[in-house]
C-alpha positions in Angstrom: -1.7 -121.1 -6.5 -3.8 -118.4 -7.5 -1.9 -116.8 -10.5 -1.8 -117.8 -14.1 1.6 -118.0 -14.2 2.0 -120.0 -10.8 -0.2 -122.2 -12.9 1.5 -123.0 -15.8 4.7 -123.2 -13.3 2.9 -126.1 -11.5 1.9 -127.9 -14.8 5.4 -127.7 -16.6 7.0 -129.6 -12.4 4.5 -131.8 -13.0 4.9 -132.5 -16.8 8.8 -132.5 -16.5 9.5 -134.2 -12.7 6.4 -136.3 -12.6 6.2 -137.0 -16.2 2.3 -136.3 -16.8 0.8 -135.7 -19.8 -0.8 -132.0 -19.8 -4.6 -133.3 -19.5 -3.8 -135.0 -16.4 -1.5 -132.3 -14.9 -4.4 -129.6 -15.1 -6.6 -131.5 -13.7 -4.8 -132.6 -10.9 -4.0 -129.1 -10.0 -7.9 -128.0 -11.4 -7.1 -125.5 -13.9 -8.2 -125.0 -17.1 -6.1 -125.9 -20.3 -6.1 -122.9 -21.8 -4.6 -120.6 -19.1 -1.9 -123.1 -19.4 -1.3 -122.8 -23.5 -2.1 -118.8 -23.1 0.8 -116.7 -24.7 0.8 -113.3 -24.4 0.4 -110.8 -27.4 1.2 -107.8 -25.3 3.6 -105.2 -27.1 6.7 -104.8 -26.3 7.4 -101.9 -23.4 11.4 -101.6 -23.4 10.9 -98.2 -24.6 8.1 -97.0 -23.0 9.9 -98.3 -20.1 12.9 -96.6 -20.8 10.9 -92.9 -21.2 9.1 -93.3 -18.1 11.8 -94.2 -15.8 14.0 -91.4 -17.2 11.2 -88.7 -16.5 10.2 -90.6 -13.4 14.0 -89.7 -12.0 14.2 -86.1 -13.5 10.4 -85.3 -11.8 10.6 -87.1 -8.6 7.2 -85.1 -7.0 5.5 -86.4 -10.2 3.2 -89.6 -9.8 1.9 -91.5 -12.7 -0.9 -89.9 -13.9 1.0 -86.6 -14.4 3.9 -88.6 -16.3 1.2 -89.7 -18.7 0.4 -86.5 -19.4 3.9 -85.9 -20.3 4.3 -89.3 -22.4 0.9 -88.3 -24.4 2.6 -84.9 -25.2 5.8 -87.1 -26.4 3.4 -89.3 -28.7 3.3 -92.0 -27.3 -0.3 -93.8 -27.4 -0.2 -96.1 -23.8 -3.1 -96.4 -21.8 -3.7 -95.4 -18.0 -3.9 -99.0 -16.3 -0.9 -100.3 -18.3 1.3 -96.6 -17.4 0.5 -97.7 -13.8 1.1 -101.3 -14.6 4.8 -100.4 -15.8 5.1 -97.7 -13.1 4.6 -100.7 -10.2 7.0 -103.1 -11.5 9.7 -100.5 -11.8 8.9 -99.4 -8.2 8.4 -95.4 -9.1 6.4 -94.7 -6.3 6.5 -90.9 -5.3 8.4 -90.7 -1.8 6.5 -89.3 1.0 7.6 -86.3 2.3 8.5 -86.5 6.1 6.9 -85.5 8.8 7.6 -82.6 11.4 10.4 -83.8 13.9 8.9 -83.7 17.0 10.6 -83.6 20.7 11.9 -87.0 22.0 11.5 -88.3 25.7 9.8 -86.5 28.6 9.4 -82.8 29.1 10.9 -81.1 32.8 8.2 -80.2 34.6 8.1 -76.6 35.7 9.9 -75.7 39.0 7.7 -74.1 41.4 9.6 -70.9 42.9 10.1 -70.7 46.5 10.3 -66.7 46.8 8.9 -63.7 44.9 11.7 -62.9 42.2 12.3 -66.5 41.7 10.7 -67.0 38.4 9.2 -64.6 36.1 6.6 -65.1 33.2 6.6 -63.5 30.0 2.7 -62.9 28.3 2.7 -61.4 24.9 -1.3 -60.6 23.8 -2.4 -59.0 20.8 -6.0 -57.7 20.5 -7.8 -55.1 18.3 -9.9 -52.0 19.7 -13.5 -51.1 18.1 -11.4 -48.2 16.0 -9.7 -50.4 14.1 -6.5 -49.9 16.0 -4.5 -53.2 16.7 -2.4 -53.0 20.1 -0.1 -55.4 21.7 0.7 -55.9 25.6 3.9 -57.4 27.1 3.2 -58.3 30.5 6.0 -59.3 32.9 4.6 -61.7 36.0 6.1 -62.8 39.2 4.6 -66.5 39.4 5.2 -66.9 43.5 2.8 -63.6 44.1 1.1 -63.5 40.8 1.6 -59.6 40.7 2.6 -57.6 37.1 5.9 -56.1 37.4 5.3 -54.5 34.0 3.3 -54.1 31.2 3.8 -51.9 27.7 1.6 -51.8 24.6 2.6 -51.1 21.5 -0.1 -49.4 19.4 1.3 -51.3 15.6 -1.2 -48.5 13.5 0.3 -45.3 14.8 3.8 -46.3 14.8 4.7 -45.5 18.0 5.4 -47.0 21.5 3.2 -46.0 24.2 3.6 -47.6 28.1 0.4 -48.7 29.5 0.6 -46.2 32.3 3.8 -47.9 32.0 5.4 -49.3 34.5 3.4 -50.2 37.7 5.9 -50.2 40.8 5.5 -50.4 44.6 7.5 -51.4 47.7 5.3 -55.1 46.6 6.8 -55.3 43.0 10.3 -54.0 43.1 12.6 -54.5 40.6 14.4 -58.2 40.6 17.8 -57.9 42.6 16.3 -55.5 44.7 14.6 -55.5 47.8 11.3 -53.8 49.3 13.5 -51.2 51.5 15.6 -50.1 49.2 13.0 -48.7 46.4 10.8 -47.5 49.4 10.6 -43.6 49.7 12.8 -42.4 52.9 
């Protein structure tokens, strides 16, 4: 028993069940007297209560010290610790927001291509050159022989499209679906 209350619920069993006078009762228990005669003079809260709940509900994303500001306004004289007080018995916590969803279970490793033309990487890079003029590069890689099968920048400043001395083909990088021979001059 560590309460008040608890306490005076202890002394009242014993008083009542085990018919003890008060005296002996509180010190069988070891607590003082007075704790068990204390009454309360604390006001009244019903409609304090009442206020806070109500703006509680129509500003969920408000916690208590913000709601005091708003009771204050209202006229109502009520200190910090007893807003808090109220705000804990009438369970107004503010709800944490959720967290980001993240993927469940295992990711799929990576298949490792057999052939050239099996698999093909996409790189996107942005970088800035010492004039001031941002560029982008789209690279297109073949991840069995590691070659670039294309790449085109995109200078973002002058508005226009320009290819990278664009498009880099040999009998080694051909075009997917096609093979070595058939691109090859005759």
């Amino acid at each position: 028993m560590v309460t008040p209350a608890a306490k005076r619920e202890a002394v009242a069993h014993l008083k009542t069940v085990h018919e003890m006078s008060e005296r002996r009762a509180c010190q069988a228990i070891g607590c003082v007297r007075m704790t068990v005669r204390y009454r309360s003079r604390r006001p009244d809260d019903a409609h304090l209560r009442e206020r806070l709940v109500a703006l509680a509900r129509e500003r969920r994303r408000f916690g208590y010290r913000r709601l005091l500001i708003f009771l204050r306004r209202e006229g109502f004289i009520v200190n910090h610790k007893r807003l808090f007080r109220i705000y804990r018995e009438e369970k107004l916590m503010v709800r944490k927001r959720g967290g980001r969803k993240r993927a469940l279970g295992t990711r799929t490793p990576m298949p490792v291509p057999a052939q050239p033309h099996d698999l093909w990487v996409l790189d996107f890079v942005s970088d800035q050159l010492d004039t001031g003029r941002r560029f982008r590069v789209l690279a297109i890689y073949d991840v069995c022989t590691r070659q670039c099968l294309a790449v085109t920048a995109d200078f973002s400043l002058s508005g226009r499209r320009v290819p990278a001395n664009s498009i880099f083909s040999s009998p080694s990088t051909a075009s997917p679906g096609r093979s070595a021979a058939t691109t090859a001059p005759s």
